[in-house]
Structure formats: structure tokens, C-alpha cells
C-alpha positions as CSV (number, residue, x, y, z in Angstrom):
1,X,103.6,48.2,36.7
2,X,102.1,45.3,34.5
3,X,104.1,43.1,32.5
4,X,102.6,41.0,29.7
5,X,102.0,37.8,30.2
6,X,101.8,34.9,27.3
7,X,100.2,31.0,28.4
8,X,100.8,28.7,26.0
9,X,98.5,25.9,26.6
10,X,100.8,22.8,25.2
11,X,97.8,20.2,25.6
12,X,99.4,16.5,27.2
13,X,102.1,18.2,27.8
14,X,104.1,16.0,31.0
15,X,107.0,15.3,32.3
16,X,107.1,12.3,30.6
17,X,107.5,14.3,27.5
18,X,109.3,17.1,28.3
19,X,112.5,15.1,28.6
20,X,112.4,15.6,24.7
21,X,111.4,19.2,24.3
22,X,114.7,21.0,25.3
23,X,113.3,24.4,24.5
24,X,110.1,24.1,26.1
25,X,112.3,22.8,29.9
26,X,114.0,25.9,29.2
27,X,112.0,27.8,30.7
28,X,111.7,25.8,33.7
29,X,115.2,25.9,33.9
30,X,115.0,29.7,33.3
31,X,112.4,30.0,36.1
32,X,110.5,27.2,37.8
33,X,108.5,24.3,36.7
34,X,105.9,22.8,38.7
35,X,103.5,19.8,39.1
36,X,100.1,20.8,37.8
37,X,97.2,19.2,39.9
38,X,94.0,19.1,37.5
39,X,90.5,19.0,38.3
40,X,88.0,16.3,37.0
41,X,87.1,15.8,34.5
42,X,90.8,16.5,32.9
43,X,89.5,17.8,29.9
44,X,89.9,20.5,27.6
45,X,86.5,22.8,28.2
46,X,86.4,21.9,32.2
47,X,90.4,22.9,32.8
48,X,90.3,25.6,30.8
49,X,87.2,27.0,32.2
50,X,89.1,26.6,35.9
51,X,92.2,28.0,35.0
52,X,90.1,31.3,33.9
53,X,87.9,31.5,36.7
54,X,89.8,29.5,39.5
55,X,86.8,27.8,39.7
56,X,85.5,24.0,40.0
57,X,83.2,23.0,37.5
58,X,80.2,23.3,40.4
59,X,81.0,27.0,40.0
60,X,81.8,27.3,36.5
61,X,79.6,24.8,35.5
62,X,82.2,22.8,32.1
63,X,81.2,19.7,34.4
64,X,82.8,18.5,30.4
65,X,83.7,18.7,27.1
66,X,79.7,18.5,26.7
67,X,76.6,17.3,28.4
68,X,73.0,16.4,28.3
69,X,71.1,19.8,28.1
70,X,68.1,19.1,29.8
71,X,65.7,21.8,28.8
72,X,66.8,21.2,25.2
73,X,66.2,17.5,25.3
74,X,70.1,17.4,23.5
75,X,73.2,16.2,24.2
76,X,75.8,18.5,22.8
77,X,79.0,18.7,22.7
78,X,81.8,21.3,21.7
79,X,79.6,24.5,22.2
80,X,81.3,27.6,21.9
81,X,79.6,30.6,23.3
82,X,81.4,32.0,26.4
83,X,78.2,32.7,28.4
84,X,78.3,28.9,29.0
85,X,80.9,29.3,31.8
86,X,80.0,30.8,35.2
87,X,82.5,32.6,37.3
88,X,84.4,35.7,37.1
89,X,87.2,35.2,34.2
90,X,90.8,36.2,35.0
91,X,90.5,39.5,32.5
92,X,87.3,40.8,34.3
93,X,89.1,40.5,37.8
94,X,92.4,42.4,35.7
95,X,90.3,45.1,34.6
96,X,89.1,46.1,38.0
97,X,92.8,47.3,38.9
98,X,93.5,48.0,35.1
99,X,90.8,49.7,33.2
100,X,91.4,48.5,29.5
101,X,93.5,45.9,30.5
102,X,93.9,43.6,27.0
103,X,93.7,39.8,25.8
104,X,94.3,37.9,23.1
105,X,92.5,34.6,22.7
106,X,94.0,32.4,20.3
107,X,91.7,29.2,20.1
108,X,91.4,28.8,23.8
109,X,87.6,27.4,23.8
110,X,84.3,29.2,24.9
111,X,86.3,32.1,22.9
112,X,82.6,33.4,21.3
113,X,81.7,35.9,22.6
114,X,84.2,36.3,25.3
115,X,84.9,39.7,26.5
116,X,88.2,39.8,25.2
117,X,90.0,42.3,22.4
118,X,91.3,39.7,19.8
119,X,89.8,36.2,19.4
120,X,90.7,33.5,17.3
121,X,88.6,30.2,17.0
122,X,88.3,27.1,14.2
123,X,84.8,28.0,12.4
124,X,83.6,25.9,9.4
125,X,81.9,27.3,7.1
126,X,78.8,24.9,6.3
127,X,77.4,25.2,3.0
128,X,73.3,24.9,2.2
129,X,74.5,21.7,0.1
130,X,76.3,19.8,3.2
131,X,79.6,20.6,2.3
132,X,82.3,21.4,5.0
133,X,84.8,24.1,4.7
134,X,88.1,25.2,6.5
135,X,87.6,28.8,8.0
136,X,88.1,30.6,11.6
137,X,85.8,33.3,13.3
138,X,88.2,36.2,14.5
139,X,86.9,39.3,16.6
140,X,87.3,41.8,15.4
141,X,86.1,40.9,11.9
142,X,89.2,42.4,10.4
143,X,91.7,40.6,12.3
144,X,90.2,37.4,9.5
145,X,91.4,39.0,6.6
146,X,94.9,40.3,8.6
147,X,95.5,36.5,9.4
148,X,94.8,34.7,6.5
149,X,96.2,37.2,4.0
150,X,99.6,36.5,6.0
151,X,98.5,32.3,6.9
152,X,96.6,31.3,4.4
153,X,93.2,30.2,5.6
154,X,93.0,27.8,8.8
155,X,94.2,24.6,8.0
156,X,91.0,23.1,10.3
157,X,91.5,19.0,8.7
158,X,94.5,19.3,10.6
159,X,93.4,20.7,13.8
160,X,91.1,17.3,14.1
161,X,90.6,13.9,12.5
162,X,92.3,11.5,11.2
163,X,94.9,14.0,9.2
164,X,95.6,16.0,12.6
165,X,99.1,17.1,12.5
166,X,101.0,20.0,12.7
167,X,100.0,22.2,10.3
168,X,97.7,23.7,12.6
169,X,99.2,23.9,15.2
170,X,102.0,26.2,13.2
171,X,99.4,28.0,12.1
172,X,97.9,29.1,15.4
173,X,101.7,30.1,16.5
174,X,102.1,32.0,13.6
175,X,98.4,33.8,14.5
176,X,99.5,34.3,18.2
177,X,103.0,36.3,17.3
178,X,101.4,38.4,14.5
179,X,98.9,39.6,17.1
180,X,100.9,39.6,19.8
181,X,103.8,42.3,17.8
182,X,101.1,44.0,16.0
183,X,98.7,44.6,18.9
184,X,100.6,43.9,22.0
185,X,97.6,42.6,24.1
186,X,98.5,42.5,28.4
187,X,97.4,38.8,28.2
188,X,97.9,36.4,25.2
189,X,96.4,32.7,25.3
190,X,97.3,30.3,23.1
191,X,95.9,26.7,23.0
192,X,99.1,24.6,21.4
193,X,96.5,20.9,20.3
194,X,99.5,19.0,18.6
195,X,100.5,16.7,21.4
196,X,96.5,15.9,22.1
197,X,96.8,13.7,18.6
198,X,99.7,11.1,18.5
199,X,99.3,10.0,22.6
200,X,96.0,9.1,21.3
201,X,96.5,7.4,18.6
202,X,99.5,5.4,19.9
203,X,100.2,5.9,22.8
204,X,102.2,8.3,24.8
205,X,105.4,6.3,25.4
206,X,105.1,5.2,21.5
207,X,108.2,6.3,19.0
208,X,105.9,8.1,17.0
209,X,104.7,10.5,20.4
210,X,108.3,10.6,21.1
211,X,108.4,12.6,17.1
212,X,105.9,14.8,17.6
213,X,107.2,15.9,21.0
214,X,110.4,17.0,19.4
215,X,108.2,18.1,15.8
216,X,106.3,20.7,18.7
217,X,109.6,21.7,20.5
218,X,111.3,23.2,17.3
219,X,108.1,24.8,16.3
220,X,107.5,26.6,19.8
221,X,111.4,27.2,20.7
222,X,111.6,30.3,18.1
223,X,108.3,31.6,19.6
224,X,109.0,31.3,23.1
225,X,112.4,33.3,22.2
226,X,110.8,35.8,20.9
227,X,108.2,36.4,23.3
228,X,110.9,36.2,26.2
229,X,113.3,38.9,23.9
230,X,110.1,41.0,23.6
231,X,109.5,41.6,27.8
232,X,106.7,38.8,28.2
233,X,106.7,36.3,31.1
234,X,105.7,32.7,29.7
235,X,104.1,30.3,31.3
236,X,103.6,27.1,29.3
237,X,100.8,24.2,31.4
238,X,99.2,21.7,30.2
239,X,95.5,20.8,30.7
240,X,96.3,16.9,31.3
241,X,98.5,14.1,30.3
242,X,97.0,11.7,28.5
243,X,97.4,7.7,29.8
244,X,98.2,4.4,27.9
245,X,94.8,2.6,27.6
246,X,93.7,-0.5,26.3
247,X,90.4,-1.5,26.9
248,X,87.3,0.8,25.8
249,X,84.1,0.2,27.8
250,X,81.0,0.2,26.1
251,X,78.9,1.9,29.0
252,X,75.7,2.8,27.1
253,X,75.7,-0.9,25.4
254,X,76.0,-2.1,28.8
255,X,73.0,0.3,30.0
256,X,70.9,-0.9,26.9
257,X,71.3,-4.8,27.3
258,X,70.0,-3.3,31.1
259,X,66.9,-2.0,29.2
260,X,67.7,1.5,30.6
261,X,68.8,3.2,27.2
262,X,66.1,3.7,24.2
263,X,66.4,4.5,20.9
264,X,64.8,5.4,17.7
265,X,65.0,4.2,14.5
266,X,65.4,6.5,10.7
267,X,66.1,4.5,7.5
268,X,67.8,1.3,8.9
269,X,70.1,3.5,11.7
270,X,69.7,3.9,15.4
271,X,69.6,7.4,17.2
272,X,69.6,7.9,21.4
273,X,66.6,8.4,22.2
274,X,67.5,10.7,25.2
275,X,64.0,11.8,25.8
276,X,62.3,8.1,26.7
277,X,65.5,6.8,28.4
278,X,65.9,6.1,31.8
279,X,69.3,6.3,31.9
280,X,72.1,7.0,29.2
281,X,75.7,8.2,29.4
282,X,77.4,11.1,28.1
283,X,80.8,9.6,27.5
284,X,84.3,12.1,27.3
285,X,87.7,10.2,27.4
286,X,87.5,8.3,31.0
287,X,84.7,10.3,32.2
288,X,81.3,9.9,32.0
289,X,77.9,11.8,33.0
290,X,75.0,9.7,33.4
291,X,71.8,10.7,33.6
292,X,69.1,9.1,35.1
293,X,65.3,10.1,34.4
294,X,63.3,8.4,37.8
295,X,65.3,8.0,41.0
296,X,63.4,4.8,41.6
297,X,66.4,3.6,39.0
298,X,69.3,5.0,40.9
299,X,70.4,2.4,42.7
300,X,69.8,-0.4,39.6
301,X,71.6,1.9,37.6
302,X,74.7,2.2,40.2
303,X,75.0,-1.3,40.8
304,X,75.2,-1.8,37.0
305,X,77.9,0.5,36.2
306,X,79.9,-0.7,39.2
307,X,79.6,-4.0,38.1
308,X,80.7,-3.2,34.5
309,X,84.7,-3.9,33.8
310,X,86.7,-1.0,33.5
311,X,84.8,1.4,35.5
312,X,86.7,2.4,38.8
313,X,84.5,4.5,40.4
314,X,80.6,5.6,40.5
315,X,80.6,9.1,42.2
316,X,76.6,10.2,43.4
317,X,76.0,13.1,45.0
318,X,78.0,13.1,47.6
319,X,81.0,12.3,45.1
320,X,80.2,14.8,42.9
321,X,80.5,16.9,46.1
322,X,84.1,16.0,47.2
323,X,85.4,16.6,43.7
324,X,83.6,19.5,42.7
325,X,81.2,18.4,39.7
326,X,77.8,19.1,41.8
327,X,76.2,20.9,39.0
328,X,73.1,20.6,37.4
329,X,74.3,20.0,34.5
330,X,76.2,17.0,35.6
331,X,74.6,13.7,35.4
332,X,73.0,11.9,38.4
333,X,76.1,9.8,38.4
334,X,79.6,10.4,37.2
335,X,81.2,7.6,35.8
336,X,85.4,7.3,36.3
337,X,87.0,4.5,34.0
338,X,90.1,2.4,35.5
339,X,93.2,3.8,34.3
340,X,93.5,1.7,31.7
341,X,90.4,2.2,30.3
342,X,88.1,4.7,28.4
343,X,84.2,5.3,27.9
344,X,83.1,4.6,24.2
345,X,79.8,7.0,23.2
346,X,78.6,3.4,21.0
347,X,74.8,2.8,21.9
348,X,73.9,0.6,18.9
349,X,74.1,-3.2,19.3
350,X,74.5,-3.7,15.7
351,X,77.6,-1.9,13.4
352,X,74.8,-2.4,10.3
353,X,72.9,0.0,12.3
354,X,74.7,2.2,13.5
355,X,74.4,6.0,12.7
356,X,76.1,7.4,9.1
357,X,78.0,10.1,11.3
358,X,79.5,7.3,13.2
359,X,81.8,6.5,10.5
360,X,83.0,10.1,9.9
361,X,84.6,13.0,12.1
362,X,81.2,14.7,13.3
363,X,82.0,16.1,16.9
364,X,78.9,17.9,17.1
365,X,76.9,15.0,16.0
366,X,77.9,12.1,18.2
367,X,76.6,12.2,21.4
368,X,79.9,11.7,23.1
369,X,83.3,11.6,22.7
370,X,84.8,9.6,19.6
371,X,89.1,9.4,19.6
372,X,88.8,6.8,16.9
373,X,88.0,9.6,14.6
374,X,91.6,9.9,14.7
375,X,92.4,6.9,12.7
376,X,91.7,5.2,9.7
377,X,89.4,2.7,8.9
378,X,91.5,0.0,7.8
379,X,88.6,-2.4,6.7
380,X,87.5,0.2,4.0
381,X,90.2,-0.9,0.9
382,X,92.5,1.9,-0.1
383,X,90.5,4.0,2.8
384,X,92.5,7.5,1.8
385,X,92.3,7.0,-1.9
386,X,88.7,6.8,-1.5
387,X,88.3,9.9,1.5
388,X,90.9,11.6,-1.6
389,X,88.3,11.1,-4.0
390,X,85.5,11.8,-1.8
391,X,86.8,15.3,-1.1
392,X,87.5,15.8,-4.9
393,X,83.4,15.2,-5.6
394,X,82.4,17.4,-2.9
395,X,84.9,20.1,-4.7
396,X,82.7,19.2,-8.1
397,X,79.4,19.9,-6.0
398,X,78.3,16.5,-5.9
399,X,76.8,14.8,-3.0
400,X,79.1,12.7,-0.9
401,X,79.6,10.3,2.4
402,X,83.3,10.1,3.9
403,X,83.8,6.5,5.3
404,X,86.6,7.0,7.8
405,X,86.1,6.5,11.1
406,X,86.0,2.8,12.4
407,X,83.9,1.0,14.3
408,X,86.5,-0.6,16.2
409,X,87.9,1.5,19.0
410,X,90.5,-1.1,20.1
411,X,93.1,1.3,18.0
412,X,92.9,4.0,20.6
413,X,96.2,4.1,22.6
414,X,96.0,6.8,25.1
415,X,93.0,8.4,27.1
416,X,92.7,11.1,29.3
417,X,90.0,12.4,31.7
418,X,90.3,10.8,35.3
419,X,92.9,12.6,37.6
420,X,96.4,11.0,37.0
421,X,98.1,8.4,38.9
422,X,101.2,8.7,37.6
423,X,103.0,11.8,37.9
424,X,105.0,11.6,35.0
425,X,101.9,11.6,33.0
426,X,100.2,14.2,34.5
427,X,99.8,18.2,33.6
428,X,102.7,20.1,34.3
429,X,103.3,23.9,34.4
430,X,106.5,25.8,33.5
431,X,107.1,29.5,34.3
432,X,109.6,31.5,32.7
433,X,109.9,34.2,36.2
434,X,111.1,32.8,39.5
435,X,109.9,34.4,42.1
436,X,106.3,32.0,42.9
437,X,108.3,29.2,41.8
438,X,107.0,26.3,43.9
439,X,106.8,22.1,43.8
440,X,102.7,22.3,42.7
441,X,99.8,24.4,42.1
442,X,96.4,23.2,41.7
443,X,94.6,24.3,38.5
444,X,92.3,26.2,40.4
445,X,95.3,28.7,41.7
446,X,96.6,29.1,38.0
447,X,94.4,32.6,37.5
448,X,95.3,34.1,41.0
449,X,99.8,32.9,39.6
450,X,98.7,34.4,35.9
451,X,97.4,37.7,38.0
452,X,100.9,37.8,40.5
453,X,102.8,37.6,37.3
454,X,101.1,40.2,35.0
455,X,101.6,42.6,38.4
456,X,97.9,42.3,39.8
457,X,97.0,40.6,42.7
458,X,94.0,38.1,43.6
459,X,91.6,40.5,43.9
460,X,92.4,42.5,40.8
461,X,94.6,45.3,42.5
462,X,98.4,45.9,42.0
463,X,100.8,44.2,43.3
């Protein structure tokens, strides 16, 4: 017989922080907790995507949170559509020993068109005139009008930015238990973001991460309660634990004084150039693809980076190899920062020209990864009087530029990306049941423990 099974996906959740989430160690004390051993890069589209398939990303192919699509010529970042990750996903190996077996996705990523029975994922809506607006996509349709009716409409300036908070993450609990009592799905997923903002920001040993920590643990404690009073195993596990850093490393800078990276040049400001580039990064926390047009560069290009400060490690082919990222989409070098340091996406040489996205929260613009667009620019006078008024034009239908987002990345406190090398900030994983209690698993066994626990086996046949 099947049991349903809830993973809440607490994102830098550790051990580190657990000592001030008394309701979330519950359930470790309740059933077992467990060392989570991540893959790299330890980032949100690449664990997740293993966790679901038991796959490395040279299977699955989330070698990141985005990369250099090569027969578009792009570098994006943040896509969405499920049929971006390779593999067999947990629910299709369920369904083979339980025809019509259910799941809930609640903003777990590559959620479009997943083949799943309820989804729930941040959507803007973006208007003909430029303007931005909260919103979600849902499958099916109605399950919009069932959510916001009850929620009010997704609080999305919360979810990311420089205003991220808790608001959304309240929101997305209060989604997951209105579909989880009114639907009842076999398997619920539910991505929990609100410890991926303050670790960042400053730090995660800082009083303020401390807060939010115990902020979380009062908000999950009356949901884990009820799912536990309502028959569900929980497993709570988070992707990875995010670092103290200090020193950002301007790796595309570095290529372009080289004469390796190109760009082009629109009213005053400087776009990569990806197409006439012999090499350029795709940075994401303390990882970084780089790709490299002519081979004839390969070995310039390696010395470069691992003669640049803050990089620890350059992994080629054989690399790539030993810790699973030899896919094509990955670049011809991976790039691992030291672990005090992190991979800025900054390509210009001159703030004056950089980009007008680069001073705003555009994460499908940039192309890399930007945690500054967490903060506040503090050189722009009365900065959130100004974004306030900003918002209030765009309201009015005028046209409008939000200044945020600084230049300076030296405000960024905690990184993730590189496998951790201290266990107390590292991914953990927390299991309400007993009985495959152990000291570790590696992310690639979590679908095969999600399977034992839901009464299925490995290979999709009861238990």
C-alpha cells in the first residue's frame, strides 16, 4: 500500500541552522536525519533535476542554473520548460507500479510542462508597455483562480530581489496545504526559497540569518503538523548550504583584459558578444561554465583562469568526467571558486557602460548569475523612496527605470555552488519515518528513498 509522501525543499537548509528551527529537527528526532551529499554545481535547477531523476547532470543535462545554448547563440538562464531535463523523473518510474499515481508541484523548477496533476510556478505577467506584474501559472488553469481567491495573488517581489522575504514563502505553504487537503496528490513538492535570501545577503552565521531561521521554523512547524496528523511521511532536504564569502572574482573581466571576451556596443552600453568570443563564462554562485570557441585557445585559456585569485579549480574534460558535468551543454571548462569566493557575471570594464538591466533585478537578462540583486544600492540617495516612486509611475502607465541593484558586489555575504567543505554548512536531509534512516545519502539516491517511502521500490514496483 502507498503512503503519501510530502518533500519540502527548505533551500540552505544545514545543520548549522537547524540548531534554531526546533520544529523542523523534529522530525529528525521523530525519524532520522542525515548528511546530504550534493552534486556540482550545488544549485537550485542542477539538485533538483538529480533528486528527480537520480541522475548527474551528464544524464540530466541542468549542468546549471543556466548555460550558453549553443544553437541559439544565447545564454539563458532560469528556463522553465520541463523538457529541458533528461532522465526518467521519480513520478514516471511511480506510475509504472501505480497507474495514476499523483503529484503536486508547488514551485519546484522545470514545473512547465511537467507531467504532473497540479503545478504551481512564479509567472509575471509582462505587459506590451514593459511593465512587470506579480502572477503564477498553475496547471490546471483553475487551480489559479482556487489559489488566489483564497492567497491573494503571488506575492513574486518577495520571492526575489532586494524585498525577498517571507511573504512568499507563506504563500507557497499556504498553496501546498490547500492542495494537498483538497486534492490529496501521492506526492507533494514544495520548494520552501526563504533561507536562500538572508545567508546571502549577510552571511549565514550573521544575527539577521539566525531570524529568519527561526521566522521559517514557526511558519513550517504548523504545516509539517498537519501533514504528519494527516498520514504523510515528510521528508524536509535541502539543495545546499550556502558559505561565508568575501571576495567576488571577476572572471569574464579577467578573460576580456586576456582579449578572449568581445562585446558590442547599443547607445553608450556594452552587451557579450557571445557569438565573436573566444572564450566567455557563464557565471552561477561559485561555479562557472566557460566556453571556448577554437581549441587552439584551450590551454591559454586554462592557464588564465588558474592563474586568476579565487578560482580553486579548472575541471576539463576529464574533470567534468569525475564529477559528472560531461554534457554538451557544459562549457569546455568548468570553473570552481575557492571557498571563499564567488563568480561575478560583470563583463564591462567601465560601470558608465555597463548594461541598464545591470542595475535592476533582470534574471533572464543578465547573462549570469547576480546575488547583488538582493541588496540595495546605497549610492543612489533615498534608493527605496525613489524604487517607491518608480513603482507608483509604472502604476500611472508611465515609462520608468528602477535603479537598484549595485555595481558593487563586495555586499554579498554568502555563496553557494561548489561542494561543501564544511559539513555544518552543507545540505542536510530529515525524514519523518525511521526505518532507511542512515548517516548520508547522496543526492542522487534521494528518488530511489522518496520511492521506499511512498511504498514503491527502485524500479517502480511495490515494496
Amino acid at each position: 500500500m502507498t503512503r503519501p509522501v510530502v518533500v519540502l525543499d527548505i533551500v540552505g537548509l544545514t545543520p548549522n541552522l537547524l540548531r534554531h528551527m526546533p520544529a523542523v529537527a523534529a522530525l529528525g528526532e521523530r525519524g532520522f536525519r542525515a548528511r546530504l551529499d550534493t552534486v556540482l554545481p550545488a544549485v537550485t535547477c542542477t539538485v533538483q533535476s538529480t533528486l528527480l531523476t537520480g541522475e548527474h547532470p551528464s544524464a540530466h543535462g541542468a549542468v546549471a542554473n543556466g548555460w550558453y545554448f549553443r544553437d541559439l547563440g544565447e545564454v539563458m538562464l532560469w528556463r522553465q520548460h520541463n523538457a529541458l531535463v533528461g532522465g526518467e523523473k521519480l513520478w514516471d518510474t511511480a506510475r509504472r507500479a501505480k497507474p495514476g499515481y499523483t503529484v503536486a508541484n508547488v514551485c519546484w523548477w522545470y514545473a512547465m510542462g511537467a507531467d504532473v496533476d497540479w503545478t504551481v510556478t512564479p509567472r509575471p505577467i509582462y505587459y506590451s508597455d514593459g511593465r512587470k506584474e506579480p502572477d503564477c501559472y498553475t496547471w490546471p488553469p483553475s487551480l489559479h483562480t482556487d489559489l488566489t481567491e483564497r492567497l491573494g495573488p503571488f506575492p513574486l517581489f518577495t520571492y526575489w530581489g532586494p524585498n525577498a522575504g517571507l511573504p512568499s514563502t507563506q504563500w507557497i505553504l499556504g498553496a501546498a496545504r490547500q492542495i494537498y487537503d483538497e486534492h490529496h496528490p501521492d506526492l507533494t513538492l514544495v520548494y520552501v526559497p526563504h533561507l536562500d535570501y538572508e545567508p546571502q545577503r549577510s552571511g549565514p552565521d550573521s544575527s539577521a540569518t539566525i531570524r529568519a531561521a527561526r521566522q521559517l521554523d514557526a511558519a513550517l512547524g504548523p504545516l509539517i503538523d498537519h501533514f504528519l496528523h494527516a498520514g504523510a511521511v515528510v521528508v524536509a532536504l535541502s539543495e545546499y548550504g550556502i558559505m561565508p564569502v568575501s571576495r567576488p572574482v571577476d572572471i569574464n573581466r579577467a578573460l576580456r583584459r586576456a582579449g578572449l571576451l568581445e562585446v558590442h556596443t547599443q547607445d553608450g552600453m556594452e552587451y557579450l558578444d557571445p557569438w565573436t568570443s573566444r572564450a566567455f563564462a557563464v557565471a552561477d554562485h561559485q561555479v562557472a561554465h566557460v566556453y571556448v570557441k577554437d581549441p587552439a585557445d584551450m590551454d591559454t585559456v586554462t592557464k588564465l583562469l588558474g592563474d586568476l585569485d579565487g578560482i580553486d579549480q579548472v575541471l576539463d574534460a576529464a574533470g567534468k568526467q569525475a564529477h559528472g558535468l560531461a554534457h554538451e551543454r557544459s562549457g569546455e571548462l568548468v570553473a570552481v571558486a575557492a571557498p571563499d569566493a564567488w563568480f561575478t557575471y560583470y563583463y564591462w570594464l567601465d560601470d558608465a557602460r555597463a548594461p541598464d538591466f545591470a542595475r535592476q533585478v533582470e534574471i533572464h537578462r543578465k547573462p549570469g548569475y547576480d546575488p547583488a540583486e538582493l541588496l540595495y544600492d546605497d549610492t543612489v540617495p533615498a534608493v527605496k523612496l525613489r524604487a517607491a516612486g518608480q513603482v507608483a509611475r509604472k502604476k500611472l502607465g508611465f515609462r520608468y527605470r528602477i535603479r537598484t541593484v549595485p555595481l558593487d558586489p563586495s555586499g554579498v555575504r554568502g555563496s553557494h555552488g561548489r561542494l561543501p567543505t564544511d559539513p555544518d554548512h552543507g545540505p542536510v536531509l530529515l525524514c519523518s519515518e525511521h526505518q532507511q534512516a542512515r548517516q548520508a545519502y547522496a543526492a542522487t539516491e534521494v528518488k530511489s528513498l522518496l520511492l521506499t517511502l511512498a511504498g514503491l521500490d527502485e524500479g517502480g514496483q511495490p515494496a
